[in-house]
VMD Tcl script that draws the C-alpha trace (Angstrom):
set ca {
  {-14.67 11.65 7.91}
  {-15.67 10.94 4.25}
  {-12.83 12.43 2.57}
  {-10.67 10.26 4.97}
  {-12.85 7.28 3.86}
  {-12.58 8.61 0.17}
  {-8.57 8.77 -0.06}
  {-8.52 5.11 1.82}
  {-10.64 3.27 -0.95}
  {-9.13 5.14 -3.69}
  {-5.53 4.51 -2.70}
  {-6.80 0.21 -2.21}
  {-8.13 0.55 -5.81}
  {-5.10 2.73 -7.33}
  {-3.22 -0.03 -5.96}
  {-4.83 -2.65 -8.04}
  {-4.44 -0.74 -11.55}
  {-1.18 -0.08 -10.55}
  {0.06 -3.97 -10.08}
  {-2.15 -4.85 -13.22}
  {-0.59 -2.16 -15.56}
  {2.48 -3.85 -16.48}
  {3.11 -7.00 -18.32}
  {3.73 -10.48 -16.46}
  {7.49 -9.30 -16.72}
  {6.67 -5.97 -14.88}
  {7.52 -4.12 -17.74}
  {5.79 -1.65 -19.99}
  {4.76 -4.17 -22.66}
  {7.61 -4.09 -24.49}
  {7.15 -6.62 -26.96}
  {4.02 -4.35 -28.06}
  {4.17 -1.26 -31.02}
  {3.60 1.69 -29.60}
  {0.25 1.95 -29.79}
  {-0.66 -0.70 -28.01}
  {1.64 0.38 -24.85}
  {0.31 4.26 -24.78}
  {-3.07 3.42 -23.47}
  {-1.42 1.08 -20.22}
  {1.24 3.78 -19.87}
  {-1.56 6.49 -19.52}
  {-3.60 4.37 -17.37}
  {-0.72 3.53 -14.90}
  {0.17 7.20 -14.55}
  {-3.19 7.87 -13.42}
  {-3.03 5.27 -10.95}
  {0.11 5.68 -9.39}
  {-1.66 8.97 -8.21}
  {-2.22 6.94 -5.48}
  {1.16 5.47 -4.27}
  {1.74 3.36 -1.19}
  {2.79 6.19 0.29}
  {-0.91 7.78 0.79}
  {-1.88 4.97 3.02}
  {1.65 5.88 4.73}
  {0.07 9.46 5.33}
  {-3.67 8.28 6.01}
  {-2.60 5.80 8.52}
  {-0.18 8.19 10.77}
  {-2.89 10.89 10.48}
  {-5.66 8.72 12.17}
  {-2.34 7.44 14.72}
  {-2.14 11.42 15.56}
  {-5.92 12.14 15.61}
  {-6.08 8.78 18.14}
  {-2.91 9.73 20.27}
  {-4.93 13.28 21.20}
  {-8.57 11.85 21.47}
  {-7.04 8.91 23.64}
  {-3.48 9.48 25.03}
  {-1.75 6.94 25.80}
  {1.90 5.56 26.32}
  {4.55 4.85 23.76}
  {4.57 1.04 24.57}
  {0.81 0.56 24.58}
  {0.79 2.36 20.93}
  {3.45 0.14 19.74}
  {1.80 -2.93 21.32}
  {-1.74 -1.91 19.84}
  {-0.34 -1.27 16.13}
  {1.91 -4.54 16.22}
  {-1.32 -6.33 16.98}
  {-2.98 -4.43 14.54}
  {-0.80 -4.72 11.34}
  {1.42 -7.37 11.95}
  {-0.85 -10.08 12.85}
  {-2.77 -10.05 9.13}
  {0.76 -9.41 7.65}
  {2.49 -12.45 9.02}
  {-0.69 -14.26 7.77}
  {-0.31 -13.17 4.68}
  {2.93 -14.13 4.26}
  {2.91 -17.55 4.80}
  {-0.47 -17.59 2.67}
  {1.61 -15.62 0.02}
  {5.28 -17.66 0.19}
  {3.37 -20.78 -1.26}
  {0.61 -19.01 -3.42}
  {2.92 -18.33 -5.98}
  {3.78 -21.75 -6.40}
  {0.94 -21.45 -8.99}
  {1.55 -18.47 -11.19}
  {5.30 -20.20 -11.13}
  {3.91 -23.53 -12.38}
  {2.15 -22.07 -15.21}
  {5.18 -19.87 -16.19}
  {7.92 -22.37 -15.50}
  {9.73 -21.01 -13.09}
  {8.85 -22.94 -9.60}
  {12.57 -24.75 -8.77}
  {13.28 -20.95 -7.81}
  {10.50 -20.73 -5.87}
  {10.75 -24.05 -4.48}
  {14.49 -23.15 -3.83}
  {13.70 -19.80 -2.01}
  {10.80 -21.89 0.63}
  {13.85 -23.60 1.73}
  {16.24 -20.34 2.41}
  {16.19 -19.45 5.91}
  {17.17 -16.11 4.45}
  {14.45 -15.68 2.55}
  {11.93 -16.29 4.90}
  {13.76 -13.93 7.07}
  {13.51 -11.26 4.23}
  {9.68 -12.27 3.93}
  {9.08 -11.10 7.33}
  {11.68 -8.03 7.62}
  {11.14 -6.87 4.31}
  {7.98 -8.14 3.44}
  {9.62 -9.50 0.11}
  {7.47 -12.21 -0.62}
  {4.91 -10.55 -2.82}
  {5.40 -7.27 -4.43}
  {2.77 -5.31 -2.30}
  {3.78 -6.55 1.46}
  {6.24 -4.40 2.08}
  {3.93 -1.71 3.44}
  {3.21 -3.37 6.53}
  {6.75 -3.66 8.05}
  {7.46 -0.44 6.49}
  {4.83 1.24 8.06}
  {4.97 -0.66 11.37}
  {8.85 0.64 11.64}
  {7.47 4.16 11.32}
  {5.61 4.25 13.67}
  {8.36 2.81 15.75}
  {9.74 6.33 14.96}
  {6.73 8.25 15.48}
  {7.04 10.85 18.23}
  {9.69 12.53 16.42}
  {6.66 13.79 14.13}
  {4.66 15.03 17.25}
  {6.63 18.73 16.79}
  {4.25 19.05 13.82}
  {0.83 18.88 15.06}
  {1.80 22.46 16.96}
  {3.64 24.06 14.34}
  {2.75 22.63 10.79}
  {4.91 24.34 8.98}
  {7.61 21.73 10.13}
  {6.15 19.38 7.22}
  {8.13 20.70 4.88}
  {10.96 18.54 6.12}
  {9.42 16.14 3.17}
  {11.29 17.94 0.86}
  {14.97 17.45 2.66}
  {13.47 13.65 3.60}
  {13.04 12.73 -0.56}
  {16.14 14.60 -1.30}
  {18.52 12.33 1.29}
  {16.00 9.10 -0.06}
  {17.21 10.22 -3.65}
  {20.62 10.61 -3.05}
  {21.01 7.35 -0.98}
  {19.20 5.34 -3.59}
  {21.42 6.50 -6.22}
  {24.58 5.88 -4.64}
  {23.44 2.61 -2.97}
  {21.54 1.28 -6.34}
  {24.86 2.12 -8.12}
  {26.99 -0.07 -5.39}
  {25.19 -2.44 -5.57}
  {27.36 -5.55 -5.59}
  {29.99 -4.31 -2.31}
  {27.47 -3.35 -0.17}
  {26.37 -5.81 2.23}
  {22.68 -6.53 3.23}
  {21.94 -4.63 0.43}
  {18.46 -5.19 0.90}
  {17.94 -4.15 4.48}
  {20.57 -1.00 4.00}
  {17.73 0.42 1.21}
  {14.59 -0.57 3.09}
  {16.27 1.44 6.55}
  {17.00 4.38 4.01}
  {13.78 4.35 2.93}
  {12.07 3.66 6.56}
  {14.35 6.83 7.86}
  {13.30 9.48 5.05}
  {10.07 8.38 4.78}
  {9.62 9.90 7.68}
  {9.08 12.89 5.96}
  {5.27 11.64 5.43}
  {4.89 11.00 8.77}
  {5.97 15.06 9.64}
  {3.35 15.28 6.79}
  {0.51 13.50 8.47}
  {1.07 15.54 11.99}
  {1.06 18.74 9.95}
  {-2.19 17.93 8.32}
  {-3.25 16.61 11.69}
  {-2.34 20.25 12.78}
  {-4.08 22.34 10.81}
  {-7.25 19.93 11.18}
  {-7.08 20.51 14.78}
  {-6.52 24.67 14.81}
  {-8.23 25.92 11.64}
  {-10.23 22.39 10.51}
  {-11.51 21.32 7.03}
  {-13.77 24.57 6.45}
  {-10.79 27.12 7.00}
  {-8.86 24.90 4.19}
  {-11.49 25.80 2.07}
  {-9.79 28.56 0.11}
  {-7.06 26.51 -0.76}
  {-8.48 23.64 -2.64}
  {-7.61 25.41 -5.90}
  {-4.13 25.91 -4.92}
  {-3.61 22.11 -4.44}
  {-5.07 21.21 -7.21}
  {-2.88 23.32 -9.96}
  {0.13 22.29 -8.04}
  {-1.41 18.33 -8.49}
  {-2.23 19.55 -12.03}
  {1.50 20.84 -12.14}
  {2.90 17.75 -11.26}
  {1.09 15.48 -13.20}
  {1.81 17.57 -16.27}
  {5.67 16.12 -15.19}
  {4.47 12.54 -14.56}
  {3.14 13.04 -18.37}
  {6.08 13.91 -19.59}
  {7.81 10.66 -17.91}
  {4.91 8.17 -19.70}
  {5.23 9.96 -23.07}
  {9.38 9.10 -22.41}
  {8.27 5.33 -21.07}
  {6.41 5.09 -24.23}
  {8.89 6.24 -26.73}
  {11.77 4.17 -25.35}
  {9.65 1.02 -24.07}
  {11.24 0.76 -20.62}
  {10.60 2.73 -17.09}
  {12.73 6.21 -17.16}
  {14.66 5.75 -13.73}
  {16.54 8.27 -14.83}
  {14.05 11.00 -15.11}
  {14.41 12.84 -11.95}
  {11.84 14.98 -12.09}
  {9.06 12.10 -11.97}
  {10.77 11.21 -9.12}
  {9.48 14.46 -7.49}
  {6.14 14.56 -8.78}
  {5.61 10.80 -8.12}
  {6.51 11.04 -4.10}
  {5.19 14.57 -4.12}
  {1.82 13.76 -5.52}
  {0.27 11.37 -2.13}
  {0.79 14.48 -0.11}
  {-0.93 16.99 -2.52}
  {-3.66 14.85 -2.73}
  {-4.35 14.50 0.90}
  {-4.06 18.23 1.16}
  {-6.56 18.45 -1.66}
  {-9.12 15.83 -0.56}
  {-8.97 17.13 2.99}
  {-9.38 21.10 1.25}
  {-12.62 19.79 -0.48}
  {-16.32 20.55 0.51}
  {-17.56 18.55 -2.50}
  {-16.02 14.88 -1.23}
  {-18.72 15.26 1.40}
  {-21.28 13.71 -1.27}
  {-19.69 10.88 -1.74}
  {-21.01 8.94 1.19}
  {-21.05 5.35 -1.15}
  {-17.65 5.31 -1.46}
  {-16.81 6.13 2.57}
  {-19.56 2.91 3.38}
  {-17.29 0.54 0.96}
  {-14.17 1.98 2.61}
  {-13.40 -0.24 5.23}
  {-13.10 -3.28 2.71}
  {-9.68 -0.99 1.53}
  {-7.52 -2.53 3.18}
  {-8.41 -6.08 2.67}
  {-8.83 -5.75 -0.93}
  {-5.04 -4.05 -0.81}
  {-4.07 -7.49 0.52}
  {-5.67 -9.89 -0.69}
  {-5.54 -8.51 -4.52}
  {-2.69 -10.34 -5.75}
  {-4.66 -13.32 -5.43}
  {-6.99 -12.58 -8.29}
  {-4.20 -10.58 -10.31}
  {-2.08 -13.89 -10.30}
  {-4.93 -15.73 -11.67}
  {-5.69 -13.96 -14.28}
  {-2.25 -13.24 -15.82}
  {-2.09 -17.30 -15.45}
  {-5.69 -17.11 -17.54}
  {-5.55 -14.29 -20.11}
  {-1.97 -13.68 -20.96}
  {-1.58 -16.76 -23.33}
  {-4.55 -15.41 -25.66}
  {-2.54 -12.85 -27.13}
  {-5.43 -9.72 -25.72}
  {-4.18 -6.11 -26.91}
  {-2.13 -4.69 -23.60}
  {-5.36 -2.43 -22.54}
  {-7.74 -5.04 -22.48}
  {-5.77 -7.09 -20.75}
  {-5.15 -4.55 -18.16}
  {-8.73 -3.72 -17.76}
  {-10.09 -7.05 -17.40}
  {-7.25 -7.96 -14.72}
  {-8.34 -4.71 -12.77}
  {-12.37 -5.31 -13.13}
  {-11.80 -8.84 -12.14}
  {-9.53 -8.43 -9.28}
  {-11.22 -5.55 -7.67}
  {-14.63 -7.34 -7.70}
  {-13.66 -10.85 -6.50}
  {-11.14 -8.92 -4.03}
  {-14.28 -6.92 -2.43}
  {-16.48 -10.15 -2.55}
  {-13.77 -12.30 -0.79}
  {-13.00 -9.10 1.74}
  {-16.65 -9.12 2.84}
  {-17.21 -13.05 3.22}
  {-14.11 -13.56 5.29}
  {-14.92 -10.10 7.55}
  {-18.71 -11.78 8.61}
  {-16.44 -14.93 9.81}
  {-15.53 -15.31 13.17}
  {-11.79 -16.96 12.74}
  {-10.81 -14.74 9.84}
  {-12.06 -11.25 9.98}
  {-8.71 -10.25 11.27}
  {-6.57 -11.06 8.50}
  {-8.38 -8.27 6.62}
  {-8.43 -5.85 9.32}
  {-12.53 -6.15 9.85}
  {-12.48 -8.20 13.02}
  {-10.79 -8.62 16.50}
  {-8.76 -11.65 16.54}
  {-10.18 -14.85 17.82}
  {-9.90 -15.69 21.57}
  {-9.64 -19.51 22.48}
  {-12.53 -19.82 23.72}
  {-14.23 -18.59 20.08}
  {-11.77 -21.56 18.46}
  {-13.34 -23.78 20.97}
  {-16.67 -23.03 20.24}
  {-16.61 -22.80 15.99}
  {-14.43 -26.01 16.82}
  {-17.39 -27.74 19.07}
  {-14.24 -28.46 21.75}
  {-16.48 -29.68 24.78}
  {-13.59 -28.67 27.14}
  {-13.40 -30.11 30.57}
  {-16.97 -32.04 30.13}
  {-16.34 -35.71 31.04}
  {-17.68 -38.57 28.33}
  {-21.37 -39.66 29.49}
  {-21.13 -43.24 31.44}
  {-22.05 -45.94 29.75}
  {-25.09 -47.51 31.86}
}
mol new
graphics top color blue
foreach p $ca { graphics top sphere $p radius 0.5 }
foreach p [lrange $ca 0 end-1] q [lrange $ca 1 end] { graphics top cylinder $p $q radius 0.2 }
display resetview
């Protein structure tokens, strides 16, 4: 499945421009003329083509394509994907909750960081929310999804049932506004907006069985035909996501605002799975479906890099788009590199979803643990 392949690796890489187009502030550089901010702008609205939430639709699609090439129970799915996702993610967070001790050291800010290792609540928040680096919060969020999961089943028969999306992002809209707006009365304010966004999200999980759907009755050729219809409506609705950068640009800060990027930006993931799944020409590109299992490791592990080069580069005073490009070429290759080393290991192919997790017995043996063998007797 090479367009599956395709859409996995892209999403991992959009990922990385994404997190590197913004200044160390997670703003739209600012402090820069406007110039020097159109080029990053640009570049980030091409990127967030790309949004978490296409690995949200890629990842229940293959869940649905599994569930009717291998049925199987609701507890044995839930047991498999727990294993699955949350064993690198709870990895990851420990690995992540004192990483960025050193991007706080160089930037002065590590009593808060220092502060939060101590908070119960905060670690609890790492590992509910995935709060402890900006791109963790996929895993739980997916993993309570799929908690939720047969309640998407009704669209694999009749596909037309995805457009429930549309009601989903409406109600996630709504909620956010009022909630964002309340913020200061409304308790567990954090948890209220991640189950908001767990419960509507489930539009993209009716997505995914609707796609799954029309893969199974009419497959890939008989969505031929409609290839050019997705992509006007993705030309459509970048045309709006334009519109928001040119707005970013002018007034130096994001545009929360502007609701219609808020349509085209959680609209856009499922027109382009519709559009890479509608295409005979992604077929070619058999390259990019070999590197595609190193997606989700380099997703993960990205930060690393990104952290170390803001800590590197942002003192010299670079021009915002060389700054951003540099961060993205250097994370994405020394991502990939550190992906493959640690997927030929034994002990820690798992954490980056390229290897079973180690039994005992493998410990034992990279660990040259002799067991129940007694010590020789000294004649």
């Amino acid at each position: 499945m090479i367009w599956i392949d395709c859409l996995r690796l892209i999403a991992s890489v959009s990922m990385v421009g994404l997190h590197a187009s913004s200044d160390i502030n997670g703003q739209p550089f600012s402090a820069f003329e406007v110039w020097d901010r159109t080029g990053p702008v640009i570049f980030r609205s091409i990127m967030y083509l790309a949004r978490t939430e296409l690995f949200l639709i890629i990842s229940l699609f293959l869940l649905f394509m599994s569930l009717d090439l291998r049925p199987r129970n609701y507890g044995h799915v839930i047991t498999e994907q727990a294993k699955r996702l949350m064993r690198p993610f709870l990895f990851w967070v420990v690995v992540y909750a004192f990483y960025r001790l050193m991007k706080a050291y160089a930037f002065g800010y590590e009593a808060e960081i220092w502060a939060q290792l101590f908070d119960p609540m905060r670690w609890l928040g790492y590992v509910v929310l995935g709060d402890v680096q900006y791109h963790m919060h996929f895993l739980p969020t997916l993993f309570a999804m799929i908690l939720l999961f047969p309640i998407c089943l009704i669209a694999v028969d009749a596909p037309w049932v995805g457009i429930i999306v549309l009601m989903c992002l409406f109600a996630k809209r709504e909620a956010d506004v009022w909630l964002w707006a309340h913020k200061d009365v409304v308790p567990a304010f954090d948890y209220i907006v991640r189950l908001v966004k767990v419960v509507t999200y489930m539009g993209y999980g009716f997505i995914a069985a609707s796609a799954y759907g029309l893969y199974k009755t009419i497959g890939r050729h008989g969505l031929f035909r409609y290839f050019g219809a997705m992509l006007f409506v993705g030309s459509l609705l970048y045309i709006i996501k334009l519109v928001y950068s040119f707005r970013v640009i002018e007034f130096s800060n994001w545009q929360y605002n502007y609701e219609p990027a808020f349509w085209a930006d959680f609209l856009m993931p499922c027109i382009l799975f519709f559009s890479f799944m509608a295409s005979a020409k992604i077929e070619y590109f058999t390259k990019l479906s070999q590197l595609a299992p190193y997606g989700f490791g380099i997703y993960l592990i990205h930060p690393i890099f990104l952290d170390i080069a803001e800590v590197i580069l942002w003192n010299l005073a670079l021009n915002p788009m060389a700054f951003i490009i540099i961060k993205v070429f250097w994370a994405v290759v020394l991502s990939f590199i550190s992906v493959w080393l640690l997927s030929k290991t034994v002990m820690f192919g798992w954490v980056v979803g390229l290897g079973q997790f180690p039994e005992i017995s493998q410990i034992s043996n990279i660990l040259n643990f002799k067991g129940n063998q007694k010590p020789p007797r000294n004649e």
